[in-house]
MIROTI-335438 format. One record per residue: residue in three letters; x, y, z of N, C-alpha, C in turn. Coordinates in steps of 0.2 Angstrom, whole numbers, padded with zeros to 4 digits, always signed. Layout:
% MIROTI-335438
AlaXYZXYZXYZ;...
This chain:
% MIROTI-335438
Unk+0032-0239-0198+0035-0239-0205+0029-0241-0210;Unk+0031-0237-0215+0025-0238-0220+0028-0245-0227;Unk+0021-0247-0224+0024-0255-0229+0020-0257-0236;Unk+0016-0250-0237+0013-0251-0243+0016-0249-0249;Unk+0014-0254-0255+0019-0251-0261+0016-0246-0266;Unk+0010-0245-0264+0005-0242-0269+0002-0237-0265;Unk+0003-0231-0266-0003-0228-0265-0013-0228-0262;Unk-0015-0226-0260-0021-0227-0256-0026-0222-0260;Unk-0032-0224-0263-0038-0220-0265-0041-0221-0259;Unk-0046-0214-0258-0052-0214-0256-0057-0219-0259;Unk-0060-0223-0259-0065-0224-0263-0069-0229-0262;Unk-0077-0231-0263-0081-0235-0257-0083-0241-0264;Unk-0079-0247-0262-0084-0252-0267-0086-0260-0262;Unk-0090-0260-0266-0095-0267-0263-0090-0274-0260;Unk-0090-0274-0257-0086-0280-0257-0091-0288-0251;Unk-0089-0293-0255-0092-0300-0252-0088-0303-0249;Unk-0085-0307-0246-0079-0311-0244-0083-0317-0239;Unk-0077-0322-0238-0078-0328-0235-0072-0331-0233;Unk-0072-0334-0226-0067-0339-0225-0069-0343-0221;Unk-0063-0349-0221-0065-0355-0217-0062-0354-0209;Unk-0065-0353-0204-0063-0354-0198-0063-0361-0193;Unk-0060-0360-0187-0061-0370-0186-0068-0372-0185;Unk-0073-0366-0182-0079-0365-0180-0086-0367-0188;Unk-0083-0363-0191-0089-0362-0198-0087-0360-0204;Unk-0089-0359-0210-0089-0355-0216-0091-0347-0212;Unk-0088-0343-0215-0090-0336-0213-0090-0332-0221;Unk-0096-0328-0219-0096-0325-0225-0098-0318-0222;Unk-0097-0313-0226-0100-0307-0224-0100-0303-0232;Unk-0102-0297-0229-0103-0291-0232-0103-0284-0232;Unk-0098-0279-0235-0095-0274-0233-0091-0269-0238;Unk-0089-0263-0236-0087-0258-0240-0080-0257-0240;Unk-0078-0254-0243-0069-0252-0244-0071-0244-0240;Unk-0066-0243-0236-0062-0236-0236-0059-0232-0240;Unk-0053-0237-0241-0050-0234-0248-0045-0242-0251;Unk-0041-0239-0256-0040-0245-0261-0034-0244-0265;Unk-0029-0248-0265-0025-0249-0272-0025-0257-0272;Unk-0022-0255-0279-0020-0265-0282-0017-0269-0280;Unk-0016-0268-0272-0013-0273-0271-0015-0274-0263;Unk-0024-0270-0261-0023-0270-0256-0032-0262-0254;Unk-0033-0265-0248-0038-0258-0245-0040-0262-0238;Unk-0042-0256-0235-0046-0255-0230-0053-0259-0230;Unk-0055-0263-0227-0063-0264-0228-0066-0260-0220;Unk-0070-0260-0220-0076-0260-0214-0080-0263-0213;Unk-0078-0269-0208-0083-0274-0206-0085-0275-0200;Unk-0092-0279-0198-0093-0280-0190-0090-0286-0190;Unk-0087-0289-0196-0087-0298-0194-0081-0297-0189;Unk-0079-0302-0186-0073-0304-0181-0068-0308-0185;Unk-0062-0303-0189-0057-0306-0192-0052-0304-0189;Unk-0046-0309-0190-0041-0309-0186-0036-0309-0191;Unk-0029-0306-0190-0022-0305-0195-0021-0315-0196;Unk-0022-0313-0203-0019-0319-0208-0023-0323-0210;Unk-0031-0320-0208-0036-0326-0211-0036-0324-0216;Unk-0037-0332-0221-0036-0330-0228-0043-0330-0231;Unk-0045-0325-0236-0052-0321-0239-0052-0324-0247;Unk-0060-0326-0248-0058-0325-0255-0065-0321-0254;Unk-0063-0317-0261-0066-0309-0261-0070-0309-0268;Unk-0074-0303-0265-0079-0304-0274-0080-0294-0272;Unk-0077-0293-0278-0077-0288-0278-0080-0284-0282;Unk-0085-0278-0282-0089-0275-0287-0087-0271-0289;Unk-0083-0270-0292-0080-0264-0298-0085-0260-0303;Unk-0086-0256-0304-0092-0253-0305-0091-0252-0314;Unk-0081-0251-0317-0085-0253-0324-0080-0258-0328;Unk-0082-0264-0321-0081-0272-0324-0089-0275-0324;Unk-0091-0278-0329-0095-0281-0331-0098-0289-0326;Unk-0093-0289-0325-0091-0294-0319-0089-0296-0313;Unk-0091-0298-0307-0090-0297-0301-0082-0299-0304;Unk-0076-0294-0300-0070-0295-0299-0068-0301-0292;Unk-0065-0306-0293-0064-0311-0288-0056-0310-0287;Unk-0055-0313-0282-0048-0311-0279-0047-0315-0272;Unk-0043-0316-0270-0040-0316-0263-0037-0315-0260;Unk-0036-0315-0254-0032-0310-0249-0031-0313-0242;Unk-0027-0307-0238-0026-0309-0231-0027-0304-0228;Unk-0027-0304-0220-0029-0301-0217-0021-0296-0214;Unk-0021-0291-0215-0014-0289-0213-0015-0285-0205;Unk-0022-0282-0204-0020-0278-0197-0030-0278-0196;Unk-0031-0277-0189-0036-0278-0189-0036-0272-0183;Unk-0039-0265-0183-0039-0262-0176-0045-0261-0173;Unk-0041-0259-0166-0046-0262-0161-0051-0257-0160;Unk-0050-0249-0163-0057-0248-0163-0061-0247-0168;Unk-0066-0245-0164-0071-0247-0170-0073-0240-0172;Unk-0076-0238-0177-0082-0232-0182-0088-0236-0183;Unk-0092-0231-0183-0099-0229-0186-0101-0232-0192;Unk-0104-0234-0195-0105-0235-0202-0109-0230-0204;Unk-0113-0230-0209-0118-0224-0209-0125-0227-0206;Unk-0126-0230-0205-0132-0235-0199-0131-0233-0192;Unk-0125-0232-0191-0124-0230-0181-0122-0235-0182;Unk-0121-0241-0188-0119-0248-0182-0111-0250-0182;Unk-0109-0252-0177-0100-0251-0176-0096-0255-0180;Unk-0091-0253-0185-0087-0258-0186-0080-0257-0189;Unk-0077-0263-0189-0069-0262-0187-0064-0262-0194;Unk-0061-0257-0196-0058-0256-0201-0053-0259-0201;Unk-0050-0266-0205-0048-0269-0208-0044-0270-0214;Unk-0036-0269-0211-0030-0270-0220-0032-0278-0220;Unk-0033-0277-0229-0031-0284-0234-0028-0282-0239;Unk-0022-0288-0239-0018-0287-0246-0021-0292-0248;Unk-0020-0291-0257-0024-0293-0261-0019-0298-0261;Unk-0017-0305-0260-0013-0311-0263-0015-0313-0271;Unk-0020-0313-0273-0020-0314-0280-0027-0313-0283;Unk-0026-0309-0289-0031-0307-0293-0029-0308-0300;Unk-0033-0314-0305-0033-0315-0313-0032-0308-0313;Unk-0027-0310-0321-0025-0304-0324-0030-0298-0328;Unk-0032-0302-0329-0040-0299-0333-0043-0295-0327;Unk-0042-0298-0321-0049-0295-0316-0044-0285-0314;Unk-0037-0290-0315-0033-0284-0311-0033-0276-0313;Unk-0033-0278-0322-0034-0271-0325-0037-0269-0325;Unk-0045-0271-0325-0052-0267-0322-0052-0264-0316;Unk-0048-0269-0312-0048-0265-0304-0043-0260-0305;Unk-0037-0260-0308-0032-0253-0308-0034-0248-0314;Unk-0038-0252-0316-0042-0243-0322-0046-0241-0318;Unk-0052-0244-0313-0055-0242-0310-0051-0234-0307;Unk-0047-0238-0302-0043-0234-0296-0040-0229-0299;Unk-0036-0228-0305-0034-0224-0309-0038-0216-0310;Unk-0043-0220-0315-0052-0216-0317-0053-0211-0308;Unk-0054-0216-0303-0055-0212-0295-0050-0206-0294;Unk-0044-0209-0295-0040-0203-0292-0041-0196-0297;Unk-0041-0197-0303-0042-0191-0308-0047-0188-0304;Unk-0055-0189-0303-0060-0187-0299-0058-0181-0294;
């Protein structure tokens, strides 16, 4: 059953993220698959599990400012893709729990301006 409320863009942006696990601070670095506003696919090698919570720096390409946000992990699957390196990584839903209003509009103009594309 499909549980999304928005539509899905193809579309690759930068993304930073960090969580606290019992072990260490985790941070990584990685791409989007695809994207709405309330939510995308990332592609990462790091080891995340459903419901760790992300805060996220997002590069929006005509936001002036990295877009910051946070999120949860909604489905993590178990296999893995290629990146464009050969190196394996695992496609990962996060919904977006909360993004400033200011940051959101940049992020939904963005997505908007893509689909046109």
């Amino acid at each position: 059953m499909e549980r999304r409320q928005k539509n899905r863009t193809l579309t690759l942006l930068f993304i930073r993220f960090s969580y606290e696990n019992a072990k260490e601070d985790i941070c990584g670095e990685s791409f989007t698959h695809d994207a709405s506003s309330d939510g995308f696919c990332l592609l990462t090698s790091s080891r995340l599990k459903i419901n760790d919570a992300l805060k996220l720096n997002i590069d929006v390409p005509i936001n002036p400012d990295i877009t910051m946000a946070e999120g949860r992990v909604c489905w993590v699957s178990q296999k893995t893709l290629k990146d464009e390196i050969g190196k394996e990584v695992f496609p990962v839903g996060v919904e977006i729990t909360y993004m400033d209003s200011h940051d959101k509009e940049f992020f939904e103009e963005y997505l908007q301006r893509s689909v046109k594309r």
